[in-house]
mmCIF entry with sequence, helices, sheets and N, C-alpha, C, O atoms, coordinates in Angstrom:
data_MODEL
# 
_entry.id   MODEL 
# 
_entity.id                         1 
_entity.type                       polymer 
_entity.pdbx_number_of_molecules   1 
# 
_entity_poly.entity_id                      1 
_entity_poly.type                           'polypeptide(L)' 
_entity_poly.nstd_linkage                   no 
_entity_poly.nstd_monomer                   no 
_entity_poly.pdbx_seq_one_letter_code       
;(UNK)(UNK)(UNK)(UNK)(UNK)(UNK)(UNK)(UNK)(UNK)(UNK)(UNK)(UNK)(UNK)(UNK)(UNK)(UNK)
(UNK)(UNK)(UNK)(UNK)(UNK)(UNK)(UNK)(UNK)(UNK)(UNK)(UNK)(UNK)(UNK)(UNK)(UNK)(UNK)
(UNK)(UNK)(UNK)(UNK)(UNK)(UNK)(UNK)(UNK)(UNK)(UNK)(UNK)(UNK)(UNK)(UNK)(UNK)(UNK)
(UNK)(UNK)(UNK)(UNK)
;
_entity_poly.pdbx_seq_one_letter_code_can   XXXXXXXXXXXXXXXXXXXXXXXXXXXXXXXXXXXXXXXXXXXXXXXXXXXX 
_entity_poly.pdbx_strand_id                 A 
# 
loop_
_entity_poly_seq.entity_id 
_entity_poly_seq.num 
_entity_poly_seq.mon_id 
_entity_poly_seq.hetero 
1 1  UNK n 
1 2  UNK n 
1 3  UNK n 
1 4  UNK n 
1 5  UNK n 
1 6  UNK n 
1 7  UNK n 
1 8  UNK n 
1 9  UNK n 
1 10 UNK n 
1 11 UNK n 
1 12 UNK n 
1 13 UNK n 
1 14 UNK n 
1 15 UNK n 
1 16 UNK n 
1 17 UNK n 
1 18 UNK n 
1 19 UNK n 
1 20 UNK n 
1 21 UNK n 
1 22 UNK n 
1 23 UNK n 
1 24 UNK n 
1 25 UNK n 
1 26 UNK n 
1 27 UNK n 
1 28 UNK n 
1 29 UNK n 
1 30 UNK n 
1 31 UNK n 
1 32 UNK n 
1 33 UNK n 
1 34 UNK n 
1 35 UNK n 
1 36 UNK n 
1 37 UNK n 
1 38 UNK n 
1 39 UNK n 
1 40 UNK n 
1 41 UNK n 
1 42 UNK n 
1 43 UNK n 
1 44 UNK n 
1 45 UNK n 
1 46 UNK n 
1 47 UNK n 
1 48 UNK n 
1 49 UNK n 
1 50 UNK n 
1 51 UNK n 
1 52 UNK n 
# 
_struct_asym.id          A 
_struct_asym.entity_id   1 
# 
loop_
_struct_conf.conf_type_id 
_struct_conf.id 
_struct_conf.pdbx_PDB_helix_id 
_struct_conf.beg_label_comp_id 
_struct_conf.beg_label_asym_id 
_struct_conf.beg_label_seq_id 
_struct_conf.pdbx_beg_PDB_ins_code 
_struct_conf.end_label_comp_id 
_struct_conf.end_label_asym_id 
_struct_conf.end_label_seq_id 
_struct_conf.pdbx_end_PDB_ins_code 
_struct_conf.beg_auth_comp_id 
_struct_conf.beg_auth_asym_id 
_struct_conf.beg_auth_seq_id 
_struct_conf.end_auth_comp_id 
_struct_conf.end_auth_asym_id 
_struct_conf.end_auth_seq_id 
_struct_conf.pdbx_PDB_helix_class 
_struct_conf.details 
_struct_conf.pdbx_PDB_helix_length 
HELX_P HELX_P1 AA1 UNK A 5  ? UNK A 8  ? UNK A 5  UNK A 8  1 ? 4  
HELX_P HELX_P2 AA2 UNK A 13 ? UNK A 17 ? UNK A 13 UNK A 17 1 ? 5  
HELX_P HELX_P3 AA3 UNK A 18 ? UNK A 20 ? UNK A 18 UNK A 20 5 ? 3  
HELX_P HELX_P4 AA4 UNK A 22 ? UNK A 33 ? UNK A 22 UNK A 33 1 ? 12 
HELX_P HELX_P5 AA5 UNK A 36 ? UNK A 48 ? UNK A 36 UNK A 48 1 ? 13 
# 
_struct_conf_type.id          HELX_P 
_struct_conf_type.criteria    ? 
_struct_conf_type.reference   ? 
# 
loop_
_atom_site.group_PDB 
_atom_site.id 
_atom_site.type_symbol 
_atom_site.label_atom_id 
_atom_site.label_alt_id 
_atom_site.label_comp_id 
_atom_site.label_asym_id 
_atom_site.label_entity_id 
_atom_site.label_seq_id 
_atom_site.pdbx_PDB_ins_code 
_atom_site.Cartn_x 
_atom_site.Cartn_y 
_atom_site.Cartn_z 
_atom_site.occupancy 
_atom_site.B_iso_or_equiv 
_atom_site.pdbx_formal_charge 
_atom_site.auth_seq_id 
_atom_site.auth_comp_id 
_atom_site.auth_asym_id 
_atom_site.auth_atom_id 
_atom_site.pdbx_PDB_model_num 
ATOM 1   N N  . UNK A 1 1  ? -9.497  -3.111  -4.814 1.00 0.00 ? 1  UNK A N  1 
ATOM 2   C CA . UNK A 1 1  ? -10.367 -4.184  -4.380 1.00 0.00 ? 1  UNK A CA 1 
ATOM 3   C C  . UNK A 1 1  ? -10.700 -5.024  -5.602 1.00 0.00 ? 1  UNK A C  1 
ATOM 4   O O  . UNK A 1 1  ? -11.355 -4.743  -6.606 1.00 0.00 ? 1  UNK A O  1 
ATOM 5   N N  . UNK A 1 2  ? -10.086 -6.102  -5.247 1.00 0.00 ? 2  UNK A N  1 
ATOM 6   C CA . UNK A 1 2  ? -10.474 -7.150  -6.542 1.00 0.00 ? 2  UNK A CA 1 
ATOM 7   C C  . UNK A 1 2  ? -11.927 -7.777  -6.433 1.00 0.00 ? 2  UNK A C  1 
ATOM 8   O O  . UNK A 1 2  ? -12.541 -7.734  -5.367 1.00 0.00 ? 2  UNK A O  1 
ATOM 9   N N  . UNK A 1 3  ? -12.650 -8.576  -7.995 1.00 0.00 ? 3  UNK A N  1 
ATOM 10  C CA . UNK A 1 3  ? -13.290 -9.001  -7.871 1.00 0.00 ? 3  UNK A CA 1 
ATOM 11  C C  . UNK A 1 3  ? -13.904 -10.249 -7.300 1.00 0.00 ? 3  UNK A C  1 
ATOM 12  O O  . UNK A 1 3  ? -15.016 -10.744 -7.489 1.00 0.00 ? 3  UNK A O  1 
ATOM 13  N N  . UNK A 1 4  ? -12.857 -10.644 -6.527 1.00 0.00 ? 4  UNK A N  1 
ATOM 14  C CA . UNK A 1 4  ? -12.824 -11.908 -6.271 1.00 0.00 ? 4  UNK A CA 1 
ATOM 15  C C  . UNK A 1 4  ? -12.893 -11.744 -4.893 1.00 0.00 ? 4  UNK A C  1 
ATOM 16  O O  . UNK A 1 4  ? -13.432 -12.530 -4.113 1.00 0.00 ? 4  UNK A O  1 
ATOM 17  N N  . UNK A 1 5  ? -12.264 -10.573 -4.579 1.00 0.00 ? 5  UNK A N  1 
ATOM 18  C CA . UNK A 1 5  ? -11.689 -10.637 -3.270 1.00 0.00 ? 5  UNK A CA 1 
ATOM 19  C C  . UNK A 1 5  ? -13.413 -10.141 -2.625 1.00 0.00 ? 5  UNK A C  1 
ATOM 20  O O  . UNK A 1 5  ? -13.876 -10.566 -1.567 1.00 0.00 ? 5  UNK A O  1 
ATOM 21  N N  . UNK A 1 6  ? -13.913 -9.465  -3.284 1.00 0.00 ? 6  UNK A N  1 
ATOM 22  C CA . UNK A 1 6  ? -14.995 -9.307  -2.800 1.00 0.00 ? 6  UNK A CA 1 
ATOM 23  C C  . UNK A 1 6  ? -16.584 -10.026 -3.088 1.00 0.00 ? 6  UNK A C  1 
ATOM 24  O O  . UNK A 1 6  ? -17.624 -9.580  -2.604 1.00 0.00 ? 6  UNK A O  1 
ATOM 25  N N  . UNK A 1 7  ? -16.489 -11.215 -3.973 1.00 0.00 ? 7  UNK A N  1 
ATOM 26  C CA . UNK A 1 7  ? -17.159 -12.066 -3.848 1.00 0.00 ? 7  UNK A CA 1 
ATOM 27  C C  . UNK A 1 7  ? -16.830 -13.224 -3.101 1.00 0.00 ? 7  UNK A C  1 
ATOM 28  O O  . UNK A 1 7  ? -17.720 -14.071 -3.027 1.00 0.00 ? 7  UNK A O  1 
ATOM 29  N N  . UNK A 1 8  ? -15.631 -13.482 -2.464 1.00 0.00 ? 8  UNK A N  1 
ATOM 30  C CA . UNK A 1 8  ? -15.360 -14.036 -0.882 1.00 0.00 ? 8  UNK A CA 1 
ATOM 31  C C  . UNK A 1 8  ? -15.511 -13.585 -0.044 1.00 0.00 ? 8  UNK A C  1 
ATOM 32  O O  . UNK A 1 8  ? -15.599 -14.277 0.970  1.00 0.00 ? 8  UNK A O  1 
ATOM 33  N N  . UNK A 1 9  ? -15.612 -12.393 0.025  1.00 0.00 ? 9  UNK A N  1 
ATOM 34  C CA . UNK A 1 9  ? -16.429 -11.401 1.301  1.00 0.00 ? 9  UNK A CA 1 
ATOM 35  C C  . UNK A 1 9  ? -18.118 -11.819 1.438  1.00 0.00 ? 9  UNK A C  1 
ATOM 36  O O  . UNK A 1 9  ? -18.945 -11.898 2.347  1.00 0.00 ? 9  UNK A O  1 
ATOM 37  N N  . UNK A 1 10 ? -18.095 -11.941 0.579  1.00 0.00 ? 10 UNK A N  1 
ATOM 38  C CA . UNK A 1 10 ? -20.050 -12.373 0.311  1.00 0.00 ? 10 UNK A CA 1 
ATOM 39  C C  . UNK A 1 10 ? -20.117 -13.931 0.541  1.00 0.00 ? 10 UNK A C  1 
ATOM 40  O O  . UNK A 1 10 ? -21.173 -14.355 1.012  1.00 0.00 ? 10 UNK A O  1 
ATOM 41  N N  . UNK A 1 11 ? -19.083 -14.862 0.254  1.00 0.00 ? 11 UNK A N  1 
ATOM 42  C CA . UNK A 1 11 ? -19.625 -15.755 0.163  1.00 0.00 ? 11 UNK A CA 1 
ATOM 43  C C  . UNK A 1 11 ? -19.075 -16.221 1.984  1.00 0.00 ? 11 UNK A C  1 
ATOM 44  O O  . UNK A 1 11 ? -20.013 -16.459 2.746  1.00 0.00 ? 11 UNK A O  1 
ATOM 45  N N  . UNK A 1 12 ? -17.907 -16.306 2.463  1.00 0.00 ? 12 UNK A N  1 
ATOM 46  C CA . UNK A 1 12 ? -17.806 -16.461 3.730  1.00 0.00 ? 12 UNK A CA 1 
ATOM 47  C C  . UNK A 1 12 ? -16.659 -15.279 3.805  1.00 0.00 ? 12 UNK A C  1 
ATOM 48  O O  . UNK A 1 12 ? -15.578 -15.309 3.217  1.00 0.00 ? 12 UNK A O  1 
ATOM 49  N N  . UNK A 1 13 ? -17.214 -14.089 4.784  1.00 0.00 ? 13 UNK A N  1 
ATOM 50  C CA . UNK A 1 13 ? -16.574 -13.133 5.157  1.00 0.00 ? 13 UNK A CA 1 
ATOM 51  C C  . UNK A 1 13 ? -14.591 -13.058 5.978  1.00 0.00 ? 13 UNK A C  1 
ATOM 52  O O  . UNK A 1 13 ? -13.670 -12.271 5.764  1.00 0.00 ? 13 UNK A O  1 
ATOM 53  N N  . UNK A 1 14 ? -14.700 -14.256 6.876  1.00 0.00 ? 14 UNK A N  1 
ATOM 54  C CA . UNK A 1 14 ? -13.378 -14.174 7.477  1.00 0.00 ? 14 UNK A CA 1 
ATOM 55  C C  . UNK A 1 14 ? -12.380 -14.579 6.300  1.00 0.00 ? 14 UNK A C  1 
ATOM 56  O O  . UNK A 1 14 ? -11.241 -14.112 6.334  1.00 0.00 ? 14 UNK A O  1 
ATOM 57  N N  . UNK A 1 15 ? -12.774 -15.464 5.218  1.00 0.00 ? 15 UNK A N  1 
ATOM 58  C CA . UNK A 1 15 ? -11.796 -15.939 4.586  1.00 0.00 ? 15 UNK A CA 1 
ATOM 59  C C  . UNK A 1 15 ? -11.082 -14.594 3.945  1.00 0.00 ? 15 UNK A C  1 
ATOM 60  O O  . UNK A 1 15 ? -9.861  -14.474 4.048  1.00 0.00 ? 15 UNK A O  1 
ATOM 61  N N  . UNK A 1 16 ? -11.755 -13.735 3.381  1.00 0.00 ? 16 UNK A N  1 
ATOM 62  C CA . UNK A 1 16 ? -11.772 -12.572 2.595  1.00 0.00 ? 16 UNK A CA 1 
ATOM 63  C C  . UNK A 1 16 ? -10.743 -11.649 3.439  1.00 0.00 ? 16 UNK A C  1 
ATOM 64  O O  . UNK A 1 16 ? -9.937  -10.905 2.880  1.00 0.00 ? 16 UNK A O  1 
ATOM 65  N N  . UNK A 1 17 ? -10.846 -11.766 4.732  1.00 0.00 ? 17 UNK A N  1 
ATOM 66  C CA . UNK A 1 17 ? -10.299 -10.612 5.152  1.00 0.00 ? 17 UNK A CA 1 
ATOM 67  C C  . UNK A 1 17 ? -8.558  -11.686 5.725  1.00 0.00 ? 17 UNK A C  1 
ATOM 68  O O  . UNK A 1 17 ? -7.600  -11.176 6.305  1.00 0.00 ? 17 UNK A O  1 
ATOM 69  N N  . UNK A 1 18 ? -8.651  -12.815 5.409  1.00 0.00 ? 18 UNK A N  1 
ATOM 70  C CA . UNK A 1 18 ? -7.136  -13.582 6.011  1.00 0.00 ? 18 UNK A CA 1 
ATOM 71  C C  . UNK A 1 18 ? -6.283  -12.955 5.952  1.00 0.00 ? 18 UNK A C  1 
ATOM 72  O O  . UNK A 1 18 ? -5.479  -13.177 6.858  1.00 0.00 ? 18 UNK A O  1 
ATOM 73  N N  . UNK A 1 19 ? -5.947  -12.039 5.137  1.00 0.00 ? 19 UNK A N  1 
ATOM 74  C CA . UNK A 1 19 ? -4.200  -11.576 5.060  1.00 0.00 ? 19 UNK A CA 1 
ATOM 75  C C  . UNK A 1 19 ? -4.183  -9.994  5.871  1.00 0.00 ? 19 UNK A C  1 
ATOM 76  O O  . UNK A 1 19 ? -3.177  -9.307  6.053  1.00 0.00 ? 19 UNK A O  1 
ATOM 77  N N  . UNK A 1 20 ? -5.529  -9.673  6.264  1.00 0.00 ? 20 UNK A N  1 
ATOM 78  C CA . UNK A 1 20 ? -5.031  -8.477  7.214  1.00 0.00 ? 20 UNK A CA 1 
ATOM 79  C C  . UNK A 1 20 ? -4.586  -8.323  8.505  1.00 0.00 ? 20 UNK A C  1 
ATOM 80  O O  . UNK A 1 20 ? -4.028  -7.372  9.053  1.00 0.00 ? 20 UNK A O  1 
ATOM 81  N N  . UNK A 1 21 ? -5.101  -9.992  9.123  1.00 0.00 ? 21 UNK A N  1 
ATOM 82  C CA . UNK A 1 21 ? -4.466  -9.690  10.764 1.00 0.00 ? 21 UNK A CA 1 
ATOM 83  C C  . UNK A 1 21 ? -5.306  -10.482 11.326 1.00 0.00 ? 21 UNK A C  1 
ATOM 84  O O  . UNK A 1 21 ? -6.517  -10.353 11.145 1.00 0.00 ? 21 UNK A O  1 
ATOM 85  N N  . UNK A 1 22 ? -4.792  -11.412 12.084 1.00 0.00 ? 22 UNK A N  1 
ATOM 86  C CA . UNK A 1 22 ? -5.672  -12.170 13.666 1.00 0.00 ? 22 UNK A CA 1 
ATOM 87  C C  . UNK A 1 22 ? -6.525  -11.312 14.060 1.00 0.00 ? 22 UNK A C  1 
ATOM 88  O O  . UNK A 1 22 ? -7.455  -12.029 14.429 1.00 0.00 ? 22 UNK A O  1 
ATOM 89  N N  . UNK A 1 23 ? -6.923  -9.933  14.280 1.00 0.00 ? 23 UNK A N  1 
ATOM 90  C CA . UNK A 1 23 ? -7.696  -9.101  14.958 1.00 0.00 ? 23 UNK A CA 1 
ATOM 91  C C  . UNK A 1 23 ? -8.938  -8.786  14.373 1.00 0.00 ? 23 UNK A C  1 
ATOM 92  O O  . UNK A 1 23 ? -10.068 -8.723  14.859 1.00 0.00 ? 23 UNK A O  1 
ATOM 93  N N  . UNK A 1 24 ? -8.407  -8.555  12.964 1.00 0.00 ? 24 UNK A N  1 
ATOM 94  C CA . UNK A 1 24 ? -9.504  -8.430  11.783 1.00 0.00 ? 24 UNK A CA 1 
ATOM 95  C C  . UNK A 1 24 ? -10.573 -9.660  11.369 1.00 0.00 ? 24 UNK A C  1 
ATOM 96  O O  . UNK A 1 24 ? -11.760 -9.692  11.045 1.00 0.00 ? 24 UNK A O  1 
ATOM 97  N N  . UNK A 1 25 ? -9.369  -10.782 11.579 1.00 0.00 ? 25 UNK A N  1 
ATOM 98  C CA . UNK A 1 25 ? -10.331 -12.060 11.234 1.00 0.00 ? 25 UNK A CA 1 
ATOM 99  C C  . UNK A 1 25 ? -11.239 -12.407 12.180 1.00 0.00 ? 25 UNK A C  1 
ATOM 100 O O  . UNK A 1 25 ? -12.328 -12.847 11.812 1.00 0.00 ? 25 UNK A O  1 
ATOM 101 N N  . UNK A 1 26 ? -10.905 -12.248 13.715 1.00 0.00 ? 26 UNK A N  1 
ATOM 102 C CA . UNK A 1 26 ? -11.545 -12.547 14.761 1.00 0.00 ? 26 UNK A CA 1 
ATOM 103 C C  . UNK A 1 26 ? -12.717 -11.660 14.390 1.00 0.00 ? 26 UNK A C  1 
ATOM 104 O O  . UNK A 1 26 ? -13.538 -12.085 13.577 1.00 0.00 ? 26 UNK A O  1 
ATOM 105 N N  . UNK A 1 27 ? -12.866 -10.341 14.981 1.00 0.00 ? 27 UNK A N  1 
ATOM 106 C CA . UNK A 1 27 ? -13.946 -9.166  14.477 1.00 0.00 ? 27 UNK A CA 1 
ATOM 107 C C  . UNK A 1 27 ? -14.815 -9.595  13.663 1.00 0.00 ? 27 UNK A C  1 
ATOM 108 O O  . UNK A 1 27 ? -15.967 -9.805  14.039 1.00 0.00 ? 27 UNK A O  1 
ATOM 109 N N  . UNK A 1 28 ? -14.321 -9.853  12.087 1.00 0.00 ? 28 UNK A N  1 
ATOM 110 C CA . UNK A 1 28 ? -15.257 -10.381 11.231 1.00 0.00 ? 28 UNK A CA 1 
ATOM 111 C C  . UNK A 1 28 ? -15.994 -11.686 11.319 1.00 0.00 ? 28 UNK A C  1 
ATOM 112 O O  . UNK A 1 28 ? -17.020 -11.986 10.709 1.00 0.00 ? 28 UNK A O  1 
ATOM 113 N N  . UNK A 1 29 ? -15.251 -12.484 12.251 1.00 0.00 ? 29 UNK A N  1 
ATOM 114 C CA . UNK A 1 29 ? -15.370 -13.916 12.460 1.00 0.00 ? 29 UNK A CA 1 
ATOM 115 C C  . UNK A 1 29 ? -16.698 -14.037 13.129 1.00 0.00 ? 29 UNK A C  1 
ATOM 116 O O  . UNK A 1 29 ? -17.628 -14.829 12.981 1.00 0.00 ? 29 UNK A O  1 
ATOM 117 N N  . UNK A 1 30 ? -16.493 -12.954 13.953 1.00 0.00 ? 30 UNK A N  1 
ATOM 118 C CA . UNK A 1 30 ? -17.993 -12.411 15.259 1.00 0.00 ? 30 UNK A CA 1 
ATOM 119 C C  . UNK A 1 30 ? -19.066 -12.362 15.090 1.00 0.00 ? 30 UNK A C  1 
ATOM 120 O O  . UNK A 1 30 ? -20.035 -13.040 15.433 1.00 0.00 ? 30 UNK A O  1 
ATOM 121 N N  . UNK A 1 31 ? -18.812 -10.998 14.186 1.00 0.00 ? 31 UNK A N  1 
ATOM 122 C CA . UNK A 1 31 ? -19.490 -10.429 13.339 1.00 0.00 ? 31 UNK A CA 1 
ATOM 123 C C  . UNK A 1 31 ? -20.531 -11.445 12.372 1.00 0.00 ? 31 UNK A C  1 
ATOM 124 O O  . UNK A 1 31 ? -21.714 -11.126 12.254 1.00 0.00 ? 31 UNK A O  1 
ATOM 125 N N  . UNK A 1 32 ? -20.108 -12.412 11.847 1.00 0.00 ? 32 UNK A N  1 
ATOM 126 C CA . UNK A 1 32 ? -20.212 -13.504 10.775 1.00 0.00 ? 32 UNK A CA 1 
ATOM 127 C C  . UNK A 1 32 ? -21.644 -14.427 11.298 1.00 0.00 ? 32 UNK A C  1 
ATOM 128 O O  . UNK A 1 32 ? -22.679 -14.870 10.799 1.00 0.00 ? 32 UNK A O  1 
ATOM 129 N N  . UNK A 1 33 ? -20.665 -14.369 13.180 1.00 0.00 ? 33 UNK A N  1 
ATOM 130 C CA . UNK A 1 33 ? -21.660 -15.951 13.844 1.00 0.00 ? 33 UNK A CA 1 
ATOM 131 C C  . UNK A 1 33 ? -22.863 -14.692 13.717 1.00 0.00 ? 33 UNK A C  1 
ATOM 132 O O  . UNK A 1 33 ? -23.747 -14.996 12.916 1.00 0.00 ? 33 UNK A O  1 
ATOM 133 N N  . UNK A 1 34 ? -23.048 -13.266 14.407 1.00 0.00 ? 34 UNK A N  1 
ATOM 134 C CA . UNK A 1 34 ? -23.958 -12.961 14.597 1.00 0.00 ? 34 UNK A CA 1 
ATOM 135 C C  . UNK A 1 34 ? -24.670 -12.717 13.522 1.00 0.00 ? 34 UNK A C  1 
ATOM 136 O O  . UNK A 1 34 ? -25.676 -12.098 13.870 1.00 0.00 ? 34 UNK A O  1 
ATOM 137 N N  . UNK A 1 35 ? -24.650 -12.905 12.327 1.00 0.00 ? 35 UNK A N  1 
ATOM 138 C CA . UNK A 1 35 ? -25.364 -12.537 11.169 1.00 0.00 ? 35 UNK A CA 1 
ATOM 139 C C  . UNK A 1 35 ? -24.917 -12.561 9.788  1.00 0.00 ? 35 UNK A C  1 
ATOM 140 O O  . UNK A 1 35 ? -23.805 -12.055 9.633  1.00 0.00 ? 35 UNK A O  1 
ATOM 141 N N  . UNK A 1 36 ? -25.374 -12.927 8.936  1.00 0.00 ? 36 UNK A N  1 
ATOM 142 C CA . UNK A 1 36 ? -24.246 -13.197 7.826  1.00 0.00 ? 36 UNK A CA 1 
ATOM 143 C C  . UNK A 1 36 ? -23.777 -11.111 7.289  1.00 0.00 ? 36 UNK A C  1 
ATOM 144 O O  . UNK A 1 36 ? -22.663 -10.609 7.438  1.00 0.00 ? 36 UNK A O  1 
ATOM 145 N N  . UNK A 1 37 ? -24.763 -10.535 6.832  1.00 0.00 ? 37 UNK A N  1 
ATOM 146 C CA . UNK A 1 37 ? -24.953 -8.621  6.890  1.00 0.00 ? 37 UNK A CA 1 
ATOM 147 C C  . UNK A 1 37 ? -23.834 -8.354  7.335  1.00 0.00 ? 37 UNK A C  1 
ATOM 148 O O  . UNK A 1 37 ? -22.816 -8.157  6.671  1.00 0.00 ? 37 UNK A O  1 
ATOM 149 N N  . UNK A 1 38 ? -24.001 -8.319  8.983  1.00 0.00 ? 38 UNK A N  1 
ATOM 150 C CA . UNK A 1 38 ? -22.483 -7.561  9.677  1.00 0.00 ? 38 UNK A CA 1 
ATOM 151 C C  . UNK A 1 38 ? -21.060 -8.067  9.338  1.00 0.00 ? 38 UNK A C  1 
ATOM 152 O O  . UNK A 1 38 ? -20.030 -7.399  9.238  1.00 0.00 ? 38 UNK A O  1 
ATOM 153 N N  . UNK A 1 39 ? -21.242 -9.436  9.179  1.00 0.00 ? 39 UNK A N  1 
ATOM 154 C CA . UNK A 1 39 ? -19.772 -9.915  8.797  1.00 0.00 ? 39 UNK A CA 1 
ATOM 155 C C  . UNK A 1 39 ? -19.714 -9.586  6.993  1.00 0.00 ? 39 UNK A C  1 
ATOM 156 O O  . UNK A 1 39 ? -18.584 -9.731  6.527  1.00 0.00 ? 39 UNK A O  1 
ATOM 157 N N  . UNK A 1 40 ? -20.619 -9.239  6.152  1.00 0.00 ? 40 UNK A N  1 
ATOM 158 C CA . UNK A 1 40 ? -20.030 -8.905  4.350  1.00 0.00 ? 40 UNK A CA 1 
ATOM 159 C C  . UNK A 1 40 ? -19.799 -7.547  4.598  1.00 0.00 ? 40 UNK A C  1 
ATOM 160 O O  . UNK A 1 40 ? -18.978 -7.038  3.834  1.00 0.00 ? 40 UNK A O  1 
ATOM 161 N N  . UNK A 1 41 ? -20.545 -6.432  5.892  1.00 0.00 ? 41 UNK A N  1 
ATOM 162 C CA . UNK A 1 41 ? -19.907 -5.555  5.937  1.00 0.00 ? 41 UNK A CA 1 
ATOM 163 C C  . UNK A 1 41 ? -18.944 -4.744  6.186  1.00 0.00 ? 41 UNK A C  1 
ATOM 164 O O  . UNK A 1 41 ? -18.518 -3.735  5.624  1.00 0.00 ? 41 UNK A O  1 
ATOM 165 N N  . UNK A 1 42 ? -18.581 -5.481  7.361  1.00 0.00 ? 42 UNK A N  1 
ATOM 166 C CA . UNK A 1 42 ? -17.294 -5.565  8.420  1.00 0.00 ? 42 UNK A CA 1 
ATOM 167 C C  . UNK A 1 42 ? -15.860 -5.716  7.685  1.00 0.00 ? 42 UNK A C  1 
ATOM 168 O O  . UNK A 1 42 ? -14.816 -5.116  7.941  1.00 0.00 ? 42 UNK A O  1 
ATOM 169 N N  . UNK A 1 43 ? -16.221 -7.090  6.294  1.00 0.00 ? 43 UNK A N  1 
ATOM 170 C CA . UNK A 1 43 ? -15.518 -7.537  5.531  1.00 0.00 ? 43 UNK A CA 1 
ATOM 171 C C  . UNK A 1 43 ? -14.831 -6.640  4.182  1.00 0.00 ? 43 UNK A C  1 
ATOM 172 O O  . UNK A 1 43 ? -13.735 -6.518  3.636  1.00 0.00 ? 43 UNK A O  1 
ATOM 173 N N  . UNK A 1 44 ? -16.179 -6.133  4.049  1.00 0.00 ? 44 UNK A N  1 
ATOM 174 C CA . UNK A 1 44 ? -15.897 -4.782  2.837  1.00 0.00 ? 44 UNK A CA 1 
ATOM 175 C C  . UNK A 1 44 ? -15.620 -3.782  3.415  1.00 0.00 ? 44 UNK A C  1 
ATOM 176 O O  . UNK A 1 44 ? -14.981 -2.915  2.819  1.00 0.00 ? 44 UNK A O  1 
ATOM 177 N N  . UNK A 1 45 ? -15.991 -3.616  4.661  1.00 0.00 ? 45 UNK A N  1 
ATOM 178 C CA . UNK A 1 45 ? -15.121 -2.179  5.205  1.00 0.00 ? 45 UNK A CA 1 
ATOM 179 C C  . UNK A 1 45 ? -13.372 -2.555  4.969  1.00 0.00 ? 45 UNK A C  1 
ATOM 180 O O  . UNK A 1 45 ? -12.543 -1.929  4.309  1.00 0.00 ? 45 UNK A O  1 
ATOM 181 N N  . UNK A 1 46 ? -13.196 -3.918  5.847  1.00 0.00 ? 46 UNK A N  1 
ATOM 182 C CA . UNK A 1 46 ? -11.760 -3.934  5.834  1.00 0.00 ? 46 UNK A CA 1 
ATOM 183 C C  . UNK A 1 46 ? -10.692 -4.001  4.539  1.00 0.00 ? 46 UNK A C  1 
ATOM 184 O O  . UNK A 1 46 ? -9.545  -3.682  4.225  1.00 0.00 ? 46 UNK A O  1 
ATOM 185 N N  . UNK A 1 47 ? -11.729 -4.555  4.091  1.00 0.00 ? 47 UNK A N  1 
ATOM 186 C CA . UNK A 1 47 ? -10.977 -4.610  2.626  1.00 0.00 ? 47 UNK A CA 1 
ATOM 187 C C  . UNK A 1 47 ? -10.587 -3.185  1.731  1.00 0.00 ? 47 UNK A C  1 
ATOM 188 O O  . UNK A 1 47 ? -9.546  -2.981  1.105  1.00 0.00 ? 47 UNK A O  1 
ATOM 189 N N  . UNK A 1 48 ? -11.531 -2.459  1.853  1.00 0.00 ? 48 UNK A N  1 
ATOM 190 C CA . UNK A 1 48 ? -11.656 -0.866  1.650  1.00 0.00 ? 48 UNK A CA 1 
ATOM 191 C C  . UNK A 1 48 ? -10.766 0.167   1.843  1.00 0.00 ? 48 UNK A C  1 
ATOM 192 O O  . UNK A 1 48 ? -10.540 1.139   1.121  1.00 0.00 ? 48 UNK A O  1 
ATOM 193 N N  . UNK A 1 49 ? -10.091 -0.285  3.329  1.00 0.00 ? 49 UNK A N  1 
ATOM 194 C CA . UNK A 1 49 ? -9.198  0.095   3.930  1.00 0.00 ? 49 UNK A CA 1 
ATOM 195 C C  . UNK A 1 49 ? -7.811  0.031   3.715  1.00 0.00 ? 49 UNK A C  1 
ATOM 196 O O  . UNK A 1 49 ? -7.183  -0.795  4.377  1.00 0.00 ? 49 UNK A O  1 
ATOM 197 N N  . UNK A 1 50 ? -7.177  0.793   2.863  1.00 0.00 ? 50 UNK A N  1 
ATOM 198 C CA . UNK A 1 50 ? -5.727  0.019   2.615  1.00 0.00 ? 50 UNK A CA 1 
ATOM 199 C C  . UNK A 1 50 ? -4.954  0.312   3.458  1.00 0.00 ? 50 UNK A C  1 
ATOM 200 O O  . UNK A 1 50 ? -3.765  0.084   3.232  1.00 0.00 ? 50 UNK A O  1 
ATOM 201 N N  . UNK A 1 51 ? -5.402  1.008   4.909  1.00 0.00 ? 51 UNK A N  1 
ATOM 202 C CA . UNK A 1 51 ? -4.172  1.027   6.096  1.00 0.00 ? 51 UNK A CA 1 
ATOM 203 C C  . UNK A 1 51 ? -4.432  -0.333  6.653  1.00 0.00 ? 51 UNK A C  1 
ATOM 204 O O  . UNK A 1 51 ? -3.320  -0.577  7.122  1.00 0.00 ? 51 UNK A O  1 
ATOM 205 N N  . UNK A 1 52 ? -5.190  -1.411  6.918  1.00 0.00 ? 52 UNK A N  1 
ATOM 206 C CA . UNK A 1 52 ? -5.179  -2.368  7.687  1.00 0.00 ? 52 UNK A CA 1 
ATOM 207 C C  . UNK A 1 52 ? -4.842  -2.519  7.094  1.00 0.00 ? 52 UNK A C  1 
ATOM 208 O O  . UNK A 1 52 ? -4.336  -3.630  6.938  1.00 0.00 ? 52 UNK A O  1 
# 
């Protein structure tokens, strides 16, 4: 997890997660409208994840 990659998670969450998948971005995208919290977390989960 780069440093960058995760201060685009903080600053707008879907961008951060672009290269894992339409499914992921949508989710986080959701996540995002409902609160800025759920979408930096949603975002750092996925990122976290090196199977997605």
């Amino acid at each position: 997890m780069s440093f960058w990659r995760v201060l685009l998670s903080i600053i707008c969450p879907p961008l951060a997660v672009i290269d894992k998948g339409c499914g992921s971005i949508f989710i986080v995208f959701l996540l995002w409208l409902c609160g800025w919290v759920p979408g930096v977390i949603a975002a750092l989960v996925i990122i976290n994840n090196p199977n997605r």
